[in-house]
C-alpha positions as a Markdown table, in Angstrom:
| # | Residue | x | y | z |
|---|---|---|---|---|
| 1 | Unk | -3.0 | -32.3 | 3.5 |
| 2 | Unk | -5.4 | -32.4 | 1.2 |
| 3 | Unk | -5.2 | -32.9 | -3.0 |
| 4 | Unk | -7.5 | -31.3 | -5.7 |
| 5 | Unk | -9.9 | -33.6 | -7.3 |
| 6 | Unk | -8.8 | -32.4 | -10.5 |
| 7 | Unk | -5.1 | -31.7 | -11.1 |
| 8 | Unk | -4.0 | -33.8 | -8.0 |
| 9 | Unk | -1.9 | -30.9 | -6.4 |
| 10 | Unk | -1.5 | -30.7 | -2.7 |
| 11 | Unk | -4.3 | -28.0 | -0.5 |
| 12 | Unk | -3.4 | -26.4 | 2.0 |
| 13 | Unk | -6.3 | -25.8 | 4.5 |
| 14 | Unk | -8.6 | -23.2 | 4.3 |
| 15 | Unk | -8.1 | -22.5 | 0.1 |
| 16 | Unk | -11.0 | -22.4 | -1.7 |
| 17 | Unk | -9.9 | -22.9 | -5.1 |
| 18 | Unk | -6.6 | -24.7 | -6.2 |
| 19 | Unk | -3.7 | -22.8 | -6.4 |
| 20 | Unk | -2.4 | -25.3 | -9.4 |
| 21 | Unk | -5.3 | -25.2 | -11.5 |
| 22 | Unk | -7.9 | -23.2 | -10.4 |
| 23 | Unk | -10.5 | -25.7 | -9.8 |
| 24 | Unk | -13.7 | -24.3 | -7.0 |
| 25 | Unk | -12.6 | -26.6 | -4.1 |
| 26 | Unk | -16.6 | -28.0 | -2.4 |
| 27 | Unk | -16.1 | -29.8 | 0.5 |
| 28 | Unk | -13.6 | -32.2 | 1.8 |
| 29 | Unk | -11.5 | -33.4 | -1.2 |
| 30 | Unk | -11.1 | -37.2 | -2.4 |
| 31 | Unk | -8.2 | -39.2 | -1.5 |
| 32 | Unk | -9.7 | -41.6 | -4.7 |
| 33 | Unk | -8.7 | -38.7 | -6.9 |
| 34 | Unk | -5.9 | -37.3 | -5.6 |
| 35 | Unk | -3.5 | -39.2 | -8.3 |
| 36 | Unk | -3.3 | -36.7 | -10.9 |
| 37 | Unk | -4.8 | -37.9 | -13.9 |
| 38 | Unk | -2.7 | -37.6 | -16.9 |
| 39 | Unk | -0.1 | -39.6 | -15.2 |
| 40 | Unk | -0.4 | -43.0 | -15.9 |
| 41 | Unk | 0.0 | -45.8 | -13.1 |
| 42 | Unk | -0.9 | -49.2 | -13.2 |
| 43 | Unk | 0.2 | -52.6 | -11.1 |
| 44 | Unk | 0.8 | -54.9 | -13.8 |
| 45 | Unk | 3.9 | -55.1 | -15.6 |
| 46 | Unk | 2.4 | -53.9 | -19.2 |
| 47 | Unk | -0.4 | -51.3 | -20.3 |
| 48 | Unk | -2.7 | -52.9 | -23.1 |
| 49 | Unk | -2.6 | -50.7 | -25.8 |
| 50 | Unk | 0.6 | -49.5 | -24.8 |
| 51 | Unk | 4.1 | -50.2 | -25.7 |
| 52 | Unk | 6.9 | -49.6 | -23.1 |
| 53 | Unk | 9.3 | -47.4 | -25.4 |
| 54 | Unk | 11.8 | -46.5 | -22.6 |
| 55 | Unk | 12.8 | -48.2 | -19.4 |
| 56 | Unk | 14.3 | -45.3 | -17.1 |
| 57 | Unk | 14.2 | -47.2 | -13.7 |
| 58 | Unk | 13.1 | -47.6 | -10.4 |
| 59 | Unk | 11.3 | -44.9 | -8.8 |
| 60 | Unk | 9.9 | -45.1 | -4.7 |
| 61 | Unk | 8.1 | -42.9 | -2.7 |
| 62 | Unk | 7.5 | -43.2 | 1.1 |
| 63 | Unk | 5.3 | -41.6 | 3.5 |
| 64 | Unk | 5.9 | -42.1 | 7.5 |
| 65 | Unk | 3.0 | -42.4 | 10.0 |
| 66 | Unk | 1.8 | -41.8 | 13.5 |
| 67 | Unk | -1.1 | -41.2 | 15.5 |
| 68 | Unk | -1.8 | -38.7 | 17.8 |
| 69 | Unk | -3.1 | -39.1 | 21.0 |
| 70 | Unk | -6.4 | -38.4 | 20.2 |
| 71 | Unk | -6.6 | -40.9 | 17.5 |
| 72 | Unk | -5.2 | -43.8 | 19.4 |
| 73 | Unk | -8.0 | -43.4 | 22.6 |
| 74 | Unk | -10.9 | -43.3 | 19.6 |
| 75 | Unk | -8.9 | -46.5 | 17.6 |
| 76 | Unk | -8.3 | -48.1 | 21.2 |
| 77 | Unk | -12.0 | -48.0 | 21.8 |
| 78 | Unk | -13.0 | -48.9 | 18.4 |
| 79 | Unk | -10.8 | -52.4 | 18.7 |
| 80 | Unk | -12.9 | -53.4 | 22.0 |
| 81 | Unk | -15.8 | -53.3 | 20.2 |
| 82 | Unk | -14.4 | -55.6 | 17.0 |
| 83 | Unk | -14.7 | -54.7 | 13.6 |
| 84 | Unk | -12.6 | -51.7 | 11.0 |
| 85 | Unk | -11.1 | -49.4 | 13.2 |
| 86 | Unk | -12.0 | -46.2 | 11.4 |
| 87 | Unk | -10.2 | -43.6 | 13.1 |
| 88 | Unk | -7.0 | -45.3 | 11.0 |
| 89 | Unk | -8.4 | -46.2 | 7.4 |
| 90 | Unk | -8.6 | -42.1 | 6.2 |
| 91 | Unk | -5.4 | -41.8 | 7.3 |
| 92 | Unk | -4.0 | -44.9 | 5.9 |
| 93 | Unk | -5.8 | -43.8 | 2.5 |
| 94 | Unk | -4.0 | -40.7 | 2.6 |
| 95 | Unk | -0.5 | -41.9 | 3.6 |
| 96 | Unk | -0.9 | -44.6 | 0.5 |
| 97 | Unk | -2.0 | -41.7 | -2.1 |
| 98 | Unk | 0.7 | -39.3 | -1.0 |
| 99 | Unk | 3.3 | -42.1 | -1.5 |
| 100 | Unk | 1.9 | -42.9 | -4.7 |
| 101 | Unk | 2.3 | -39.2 | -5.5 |
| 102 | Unk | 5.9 | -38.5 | -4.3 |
| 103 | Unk | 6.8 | -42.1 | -6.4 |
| 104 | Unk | 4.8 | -40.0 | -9.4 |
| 105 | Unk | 7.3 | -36.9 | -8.7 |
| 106 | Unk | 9.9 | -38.8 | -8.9 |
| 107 | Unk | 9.1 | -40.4 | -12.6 |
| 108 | Unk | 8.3 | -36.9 | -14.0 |
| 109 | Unk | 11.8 | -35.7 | -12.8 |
| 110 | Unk | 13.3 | -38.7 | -14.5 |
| 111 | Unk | 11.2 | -37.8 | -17.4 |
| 112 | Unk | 9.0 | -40.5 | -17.2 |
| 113 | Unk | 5.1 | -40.6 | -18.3 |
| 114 | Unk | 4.4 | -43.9 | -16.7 |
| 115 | Unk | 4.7 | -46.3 | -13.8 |
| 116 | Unk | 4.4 | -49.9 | -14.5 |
| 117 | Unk | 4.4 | -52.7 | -11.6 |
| 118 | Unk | 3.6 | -50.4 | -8.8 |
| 119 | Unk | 3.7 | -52.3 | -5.3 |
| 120 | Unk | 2.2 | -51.0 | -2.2 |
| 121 | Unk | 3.5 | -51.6 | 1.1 |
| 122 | Unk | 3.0 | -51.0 | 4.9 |
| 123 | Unk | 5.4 | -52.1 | 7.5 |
| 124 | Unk | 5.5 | -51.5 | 11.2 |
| 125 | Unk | 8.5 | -49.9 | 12.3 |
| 126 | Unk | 8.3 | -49.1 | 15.8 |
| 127 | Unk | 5.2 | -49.1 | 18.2 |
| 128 | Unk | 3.1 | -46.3 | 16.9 |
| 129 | Unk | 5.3 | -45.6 | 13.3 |
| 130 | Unk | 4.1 | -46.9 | 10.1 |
| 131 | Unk | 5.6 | -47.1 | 6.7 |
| 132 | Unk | 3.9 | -46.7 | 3.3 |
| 133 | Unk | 5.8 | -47.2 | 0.8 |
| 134 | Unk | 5.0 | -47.2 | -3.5 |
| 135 | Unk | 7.9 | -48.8 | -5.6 |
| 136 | Unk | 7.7 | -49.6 | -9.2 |
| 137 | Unk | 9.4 | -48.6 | -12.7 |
| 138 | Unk | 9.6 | -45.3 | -14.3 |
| 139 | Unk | 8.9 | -45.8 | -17.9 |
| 140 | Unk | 8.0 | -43.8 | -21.0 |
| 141 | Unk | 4.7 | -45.2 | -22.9 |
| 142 | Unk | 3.3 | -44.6 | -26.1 |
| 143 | Unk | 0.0 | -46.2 | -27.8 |
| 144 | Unk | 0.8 | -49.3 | -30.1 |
| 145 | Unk | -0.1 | -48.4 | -33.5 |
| 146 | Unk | -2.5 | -50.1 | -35.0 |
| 147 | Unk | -2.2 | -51.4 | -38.5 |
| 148 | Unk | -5.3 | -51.0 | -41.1 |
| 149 | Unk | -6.5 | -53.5 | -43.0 |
């Protein structure tokens, strides 16, 4: 499913303008800003400029993932040629942004206005089933105040 550029909420297909914020959907939406904005997320364990105020804990969000049938003939061609095997990276884009989002859910339930240390991963489970999964700590930030001279 797709996610407004703008507020990052979930489209479903065939909406012209999000149901969340409003915002005129044009073409296909991007998976680069589908993580809603005011929400912030970063991999390292501290924000510069930020202090952690509150440690509320871990949060983790996980997406499942197949391929149809049509998907696998186009990706099995693809691999007999060499090179990026493009019938998988949109899908793998979006499977990594929606966990990212349902980790995201997850903090604001917790009350959380931050995730710190975020870790991607993809694992293999069976033949044809991958796992994306987005673990890292639900925290409450606020901007370090900065003392005038």
């Amino acid at each position: 499913m797709p996610f407004c550029g703008k507020c990052g909420a979930e489209i479903p297909e065939g909406v012209r303008y999000c149901q969340k914020c409003g915002a005129p959907l044009e073409g296909k939406p991007s998976i680069a800003t589908a993580v809603p904005k005011e929400f912030m997320v970063v991999t390292t364990p501290t924000v510069p400029g930020y202090r952690i105020k509150k440690v509320i804990g871990v949060v983790m969000g996980l997406t499942p993932r197949t391929r149809g049938v049509g998907g696998k003939i186009v990706a099995g061609i693809q691999s007999m040629l060499g090179g990026e095997v493009t019938a998988f990276t949109y899908e793998i884009e979006k499977a990594r942004t929606e966990a990212m989002n349902r980790a995201i859910e997850k903090a604001r339930e917790m009350g959380a206005n931050a995730i710190v240390g975020l870790d991607m991963e993809t694992s293999d489970v069976l033949q044809s089933l991958v796992l994306i999964s987005a673990t890292g700590t639900a925290v409450i930030v606020e901007p370090e105040k900065t003392e005038s001279k």
